[in-house]
C-alpha positions as CSV (number, residue, x, y, z in Angstrom):
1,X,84.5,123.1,92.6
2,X,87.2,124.8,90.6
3,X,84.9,126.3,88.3
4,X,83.9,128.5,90.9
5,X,87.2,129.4,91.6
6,X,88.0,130.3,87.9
7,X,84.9,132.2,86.9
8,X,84.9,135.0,88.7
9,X,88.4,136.0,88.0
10,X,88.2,135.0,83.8
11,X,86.6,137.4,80.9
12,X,86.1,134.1,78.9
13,X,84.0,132.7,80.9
14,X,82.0,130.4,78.0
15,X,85.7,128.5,76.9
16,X,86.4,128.3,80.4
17,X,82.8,126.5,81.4
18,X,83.5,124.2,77.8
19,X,86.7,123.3,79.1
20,X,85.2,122.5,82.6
21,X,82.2,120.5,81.3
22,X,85.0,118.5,78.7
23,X,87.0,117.4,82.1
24,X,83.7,116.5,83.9
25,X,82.1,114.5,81.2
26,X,86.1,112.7,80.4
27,X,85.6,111.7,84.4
28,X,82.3,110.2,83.9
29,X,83.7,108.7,80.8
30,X,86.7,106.9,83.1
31,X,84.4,105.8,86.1
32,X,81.8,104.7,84.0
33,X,84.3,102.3,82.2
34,X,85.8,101.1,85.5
35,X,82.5,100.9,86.9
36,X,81.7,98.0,83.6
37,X,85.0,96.6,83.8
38,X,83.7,95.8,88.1
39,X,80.4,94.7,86.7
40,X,82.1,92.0,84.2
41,X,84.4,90.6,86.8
42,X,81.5,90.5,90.0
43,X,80.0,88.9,86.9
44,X,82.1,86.4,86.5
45,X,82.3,85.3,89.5
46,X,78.9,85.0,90.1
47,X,78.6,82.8,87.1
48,X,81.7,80.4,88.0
49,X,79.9,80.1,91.7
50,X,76.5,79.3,90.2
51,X,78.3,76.6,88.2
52,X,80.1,75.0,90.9
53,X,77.0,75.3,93.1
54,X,75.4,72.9,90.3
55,X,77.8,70.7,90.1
56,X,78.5,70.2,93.9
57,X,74.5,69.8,93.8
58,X,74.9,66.9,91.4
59,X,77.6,65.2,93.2
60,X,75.9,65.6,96.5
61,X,74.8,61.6,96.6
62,X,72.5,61.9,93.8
63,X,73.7,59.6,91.2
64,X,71.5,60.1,87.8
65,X,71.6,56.8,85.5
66,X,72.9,57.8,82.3
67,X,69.9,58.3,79.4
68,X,67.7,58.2,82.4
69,X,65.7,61.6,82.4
70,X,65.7,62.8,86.7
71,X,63.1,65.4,87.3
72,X,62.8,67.9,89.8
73,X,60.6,65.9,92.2
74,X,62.9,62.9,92.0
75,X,66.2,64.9,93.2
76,X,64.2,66.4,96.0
77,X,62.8,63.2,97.2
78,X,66.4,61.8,97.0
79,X,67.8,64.6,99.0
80,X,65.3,64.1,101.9
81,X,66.7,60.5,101.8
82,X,70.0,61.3,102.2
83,X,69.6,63.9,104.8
């Protein structure tokens, strides 16, 4: 909005639109990195809550036999069991 303000009242109007489009595209720069810097943490989290989902999922009663292979099937059947 301040370029509107400005240009009618300046004779160099091309240095003054340069200078205008500079500060908008330093703005997008700034938001842009804060809006990464979000992304990475939200991220994160998601990650570290997918991970303790899993291992609360292992924990939850079903007890695998070490260098025993448990599929899929086997885990659900043993969750109906429990429940």
């Amino acid at each position: 909005n301040r370029i509107n303000q400005v240009l009618p009242d300046t004779e160099e109007k091309t240095a003054e639109i340069q200078q205008w489009m500079s500060s908008v595209v330093s703005r997008l720069n700034h938001y842009k990195a804060q809006h990464k810097a979000l992304l990475k943490e939200a991220t994160t989290l998601l990650e570290l809550a997918l991970w303790k989902a899993n291992l609360d999922d292992n924990e939850g009663g079903i007890i695998e036999q070490e260098g025993v292979r448990t599929t899929r099937g086997r885990r659900k059947r043993a969750r109906k069991e429990i429940c």
